[in-house]
N, C-alpha and C positions, 0 to 999 in steps of 0.2 A: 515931568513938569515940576519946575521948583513950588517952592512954597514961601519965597519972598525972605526968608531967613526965621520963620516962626517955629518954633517948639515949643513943648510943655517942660521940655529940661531946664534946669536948671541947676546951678555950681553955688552954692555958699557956703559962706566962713564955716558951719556945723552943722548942714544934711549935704546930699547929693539926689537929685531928681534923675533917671534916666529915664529916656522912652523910647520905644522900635526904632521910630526914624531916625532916631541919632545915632545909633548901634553899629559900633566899627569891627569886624571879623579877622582873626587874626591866627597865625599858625603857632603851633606851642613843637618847644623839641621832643616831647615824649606822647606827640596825639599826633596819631595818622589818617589820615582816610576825616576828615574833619576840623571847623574852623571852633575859634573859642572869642568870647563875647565876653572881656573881661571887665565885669559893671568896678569893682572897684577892689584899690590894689595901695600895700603902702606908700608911692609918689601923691594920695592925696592926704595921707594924715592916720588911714589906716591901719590895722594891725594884724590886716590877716587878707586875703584874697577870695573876690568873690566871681564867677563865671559861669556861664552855660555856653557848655559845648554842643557844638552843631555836629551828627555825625550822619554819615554817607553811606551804607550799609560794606561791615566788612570794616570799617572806621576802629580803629584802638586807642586806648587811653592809656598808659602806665603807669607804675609806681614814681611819684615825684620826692619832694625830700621833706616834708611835713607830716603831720598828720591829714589824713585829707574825711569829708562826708561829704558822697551823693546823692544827689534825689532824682529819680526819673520822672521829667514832664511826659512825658512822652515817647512810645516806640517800644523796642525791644532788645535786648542785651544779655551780652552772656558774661559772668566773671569768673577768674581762674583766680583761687587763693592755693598756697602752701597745703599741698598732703592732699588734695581734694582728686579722686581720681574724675569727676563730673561736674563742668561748672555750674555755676549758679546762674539761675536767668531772673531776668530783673525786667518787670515790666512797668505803665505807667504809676506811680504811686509808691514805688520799690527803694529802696535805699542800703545802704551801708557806708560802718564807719571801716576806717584802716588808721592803726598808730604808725607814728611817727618810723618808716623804712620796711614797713610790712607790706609784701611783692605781689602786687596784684595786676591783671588786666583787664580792661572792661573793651570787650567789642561789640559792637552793635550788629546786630541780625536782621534791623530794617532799620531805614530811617531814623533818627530818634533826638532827641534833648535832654540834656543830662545837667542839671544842676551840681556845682562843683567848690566847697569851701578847701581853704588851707591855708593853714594855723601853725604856726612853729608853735611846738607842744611847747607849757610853762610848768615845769615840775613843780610838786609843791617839798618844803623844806625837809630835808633829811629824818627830821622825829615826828614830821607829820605823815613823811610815807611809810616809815616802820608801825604805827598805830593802825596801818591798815590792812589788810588781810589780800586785798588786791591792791598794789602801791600806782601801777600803771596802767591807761586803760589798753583795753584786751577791743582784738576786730569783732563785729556784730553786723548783722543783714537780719532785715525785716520790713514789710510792708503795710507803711501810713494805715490803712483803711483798716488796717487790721489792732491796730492800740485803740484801748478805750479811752474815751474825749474825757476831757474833766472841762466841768462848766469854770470859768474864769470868776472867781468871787461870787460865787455861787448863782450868775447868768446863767439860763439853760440857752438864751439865745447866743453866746458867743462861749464858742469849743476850743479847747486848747489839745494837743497832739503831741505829745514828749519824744521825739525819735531818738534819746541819748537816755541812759540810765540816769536815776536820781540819786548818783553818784559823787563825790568831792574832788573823786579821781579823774574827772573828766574836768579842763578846763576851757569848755566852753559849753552852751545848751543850744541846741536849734528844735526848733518849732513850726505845725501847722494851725494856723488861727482862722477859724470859718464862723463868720460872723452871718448873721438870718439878715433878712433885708430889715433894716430900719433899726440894726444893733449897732454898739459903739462902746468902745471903750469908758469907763466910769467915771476919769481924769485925765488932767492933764500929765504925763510922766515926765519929768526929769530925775536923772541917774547917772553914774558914774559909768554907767557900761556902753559898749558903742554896738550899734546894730548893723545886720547889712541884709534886707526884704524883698520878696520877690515877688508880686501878684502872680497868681497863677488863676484865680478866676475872678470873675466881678469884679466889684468896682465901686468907688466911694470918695470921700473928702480927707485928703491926710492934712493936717498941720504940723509942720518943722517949721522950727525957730516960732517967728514968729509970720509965717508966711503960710496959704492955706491952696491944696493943690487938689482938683480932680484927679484920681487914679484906675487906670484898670488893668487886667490881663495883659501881664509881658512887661509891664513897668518894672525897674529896680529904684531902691531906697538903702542912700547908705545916713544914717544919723550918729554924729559924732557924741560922744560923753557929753551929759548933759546938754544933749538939744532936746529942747520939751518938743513931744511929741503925743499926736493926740488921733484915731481914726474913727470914723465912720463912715457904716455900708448906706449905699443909696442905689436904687437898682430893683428890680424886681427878681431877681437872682442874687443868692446867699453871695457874701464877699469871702476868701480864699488866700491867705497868703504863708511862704515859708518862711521863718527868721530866726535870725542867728544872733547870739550876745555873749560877749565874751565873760566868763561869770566863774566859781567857787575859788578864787581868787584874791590875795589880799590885795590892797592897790598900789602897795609899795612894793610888791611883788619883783 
């Protein structure tokens, strides 16, 4: 049964609202056994690719041509990196990064949803990567639940989750943000940097631009450089989200 042409998506000049029922599933060359949901992608202004892949148990993922970071919503997965005679299994809350051409697989062992970024890596300047001991970032796997939260400006009610080293070498940071019911953000941000957000639980009041949007579980948010943006949880259940910003970067980069 249609629904008359109404959504909660919405497309502006500097955010992008997605939600379930708009969600177009689509085949990738290097994913098998599994469709991909690509919330946003450079044809709208972007600078880096965002997606969750659907996978079918037995489903594969490969090495694509970027750096790529996933996050497991859900299910179960094995990955194969270099030298490893035992892959790694990755279950809901699980993640890992890969640089830019390092040969990995991710198959799925049930069902599963895989949260999916990539990033054409942006090196930094030749005498700033020799001051560095590590110049490029190195692959890493670990799971969410397991990093200690730091209170956001010294809130105990909204957590912040660093799944990237607090590194110069990494030119991007992705985050889980788990707001208590009835927490919010302290202002309004405008920034240079662009986001791209994924509810994974609960739910609340985002504002982009200047436009104010109910959110919950399964929605994506993409916000372009400087769209002020601003959230709060509403809900009797804590709010939940991953994100990503492109960051230790100069802008003329």
């Amino acid at each position: 049964m249609h629904n008359l042409g109404h959504t909660r998506s919405s497309n502006r000049r500097d955010h992008l609202l997605l939600t379930p029922d708009t969600f177009i599933r689509t085949p990738l060359p290097s994913l098998t056994g599994g469709l991909a949901i690509v919330h946003v992608a450079p044809q709208v202004g972007a600078a880096f690719t965002q997606m969750t892949v659907e996978f079918e148990p037995k489903g594969t993922l490969t090495q694509g041509t970027t750096q790529r970071l996933i996050y497991v919503i859900e299910g179960e997965l094995t990955l194969d990196e270099p030298g490893k005679a035992e892959p790694h299994t990755l279950v809901s809350g699980g993640y890992a990064y890969f640089p830019t051409d390092y040969p990995h697989t991710l198959t799925a062992v049930t069902k599963a949803r895989v949260a999916v970024i990539d990033k054409p890596f942006l090196p930094l300047d030749p005498a700033d990567q020799e001051a560095l001991e590590v110049p490029y970032p190195w692959f890493l796997i670990g799971r969410e639940p397991e990093i200690p939260a730091t209170a956001l400006n010294g809130d105990e009610d909204l957590h912040v989750r660093a799944l990237l080293p607090d590194s110069i070498t990494f030119d991007f940071a992705c985050n889980t943000m788990t707001y208590a019911p009835g927490a919010a953000l302290s202002q309004v941000e405008v920034h240079y940097m662009e986001h791209g957000l994924l509810m994974l639980e609960g739910g609340g009041i985002y504002r982009l631009g200047d436009s104010w949007y109910p959110t919950s579980a399964g929605d994506f948010i993409w916000m372009a450089p400087y769209c002020p943006q601003w959230f709060g949880a509403i809900g009797k259940k804590p709010a939940k989200y991953l994100i990503y910003k492109d960051f230790n970067r100069h802008t003329l980069a």
